[in-house]
N, C-alpha and C positions, 0 to 999 in steps of 0.2 A: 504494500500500500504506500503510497507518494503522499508525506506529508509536507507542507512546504510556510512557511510563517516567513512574510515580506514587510521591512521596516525602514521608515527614512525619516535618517536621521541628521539632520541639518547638512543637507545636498546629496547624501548618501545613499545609495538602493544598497540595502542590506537582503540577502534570501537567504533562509537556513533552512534547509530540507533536510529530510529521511527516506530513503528508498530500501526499501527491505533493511541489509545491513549495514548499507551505506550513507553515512552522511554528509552534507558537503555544506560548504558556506559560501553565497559569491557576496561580494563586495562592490559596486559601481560608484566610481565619482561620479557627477553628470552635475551643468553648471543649466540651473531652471531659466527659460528667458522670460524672465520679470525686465518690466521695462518701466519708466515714471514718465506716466503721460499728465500734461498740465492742460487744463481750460482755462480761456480767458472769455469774459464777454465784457467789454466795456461800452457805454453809450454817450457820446459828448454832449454837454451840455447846452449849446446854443451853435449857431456857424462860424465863429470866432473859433471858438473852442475846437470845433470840425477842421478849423483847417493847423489849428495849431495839434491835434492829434495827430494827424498825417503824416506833419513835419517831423514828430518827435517817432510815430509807429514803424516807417519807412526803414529807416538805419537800424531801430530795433530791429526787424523783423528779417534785414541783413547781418547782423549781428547774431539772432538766435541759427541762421541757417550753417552759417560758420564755424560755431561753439562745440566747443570740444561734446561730446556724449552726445549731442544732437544727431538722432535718428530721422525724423519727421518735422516737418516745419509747414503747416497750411494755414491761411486767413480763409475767413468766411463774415459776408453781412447774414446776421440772421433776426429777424422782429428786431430792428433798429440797433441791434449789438452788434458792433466788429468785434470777431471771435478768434481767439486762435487755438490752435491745436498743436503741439508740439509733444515730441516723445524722446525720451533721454536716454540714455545707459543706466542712471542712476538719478534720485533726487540731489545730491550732489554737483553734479553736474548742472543740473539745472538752476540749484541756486548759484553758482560761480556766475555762471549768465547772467541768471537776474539781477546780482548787486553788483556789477559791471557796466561801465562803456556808455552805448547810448540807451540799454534798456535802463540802468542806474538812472540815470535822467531825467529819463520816460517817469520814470516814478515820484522821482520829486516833482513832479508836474500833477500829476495823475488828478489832486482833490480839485485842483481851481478848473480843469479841463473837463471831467468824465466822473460818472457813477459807474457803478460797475461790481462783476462778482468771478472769484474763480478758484479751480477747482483743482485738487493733484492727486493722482494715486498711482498704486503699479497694480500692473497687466501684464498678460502676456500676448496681450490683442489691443488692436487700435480701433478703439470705438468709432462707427459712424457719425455723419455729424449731426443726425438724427438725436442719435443716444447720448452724443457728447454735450449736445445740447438741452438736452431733460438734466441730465447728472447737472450739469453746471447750474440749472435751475432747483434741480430738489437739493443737491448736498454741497453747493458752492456758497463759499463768505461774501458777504456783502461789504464792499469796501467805498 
């Protein structure tokens, strides 16, 4: 009779089976692809604001496609938010971006400019902008 008991244990497939009088152990590294995908939706405040979001979103938005862990880099208008969608190697990665350059910037601007909300987590899949867009509404900060 094949007994077999499988466990993983911080990135490790562990198998320890019995086959008749045999028992064996396998072992596997294997690195899971978790990824830190961020949401953005920000709304400018008036057409002032509109154009000075652009000025300051532009060079971010070159900046994020450049940035070290940067997997994914899209914008989207969606119900009057400009959104982004970006995915990393790591949250790590992501925040070096964010408190950098001209997304750094972008930030000190952000309250007299835009309301706005967003969102981070890991995956191992890149959400639609359907789905990216619900998440950033149901589980995203309001800033």
């Amino acid at each position: 009779m094949l007994q077999v008991v499988c466990l993983d244990i911080e990135g490790a497939a562990i198998a320890v089976g019995a086959l008749g009088e045999f028992t064996f152990l396998v072992v596997s590294k294997f690195k899971k692809n978790m990824s830190y995908i961020s949401i953005t939706g920000l709304k400018p405040k008036g057409i002032i604001s509109y154009i000075v979001f652009w000025r300051l979103a532009i060079p971010s938005f070159a900046q994020a496609r450049n940035a070290k862990g940067n997997q994914f880099c899209e914008v989207k208008r969606i119900k009057r938010y400009q959104c982004t969608l970006t995915v990393w190697e790591s949250r790590e990665d992501m925040l070096n971006f964010m408190r950098a350059g001209a997304h750094l910037k972008a930030m000190k601007s952000f309250h007299k400019i835009a309301t706005g909300r967003t969102y981070g987590f890991e995956s191992e899949q890149i959400p639609s902008w359907p789905e990216a867009f619900a998440l950033l509404q149901d589980k995203g900060k309001d800033y």
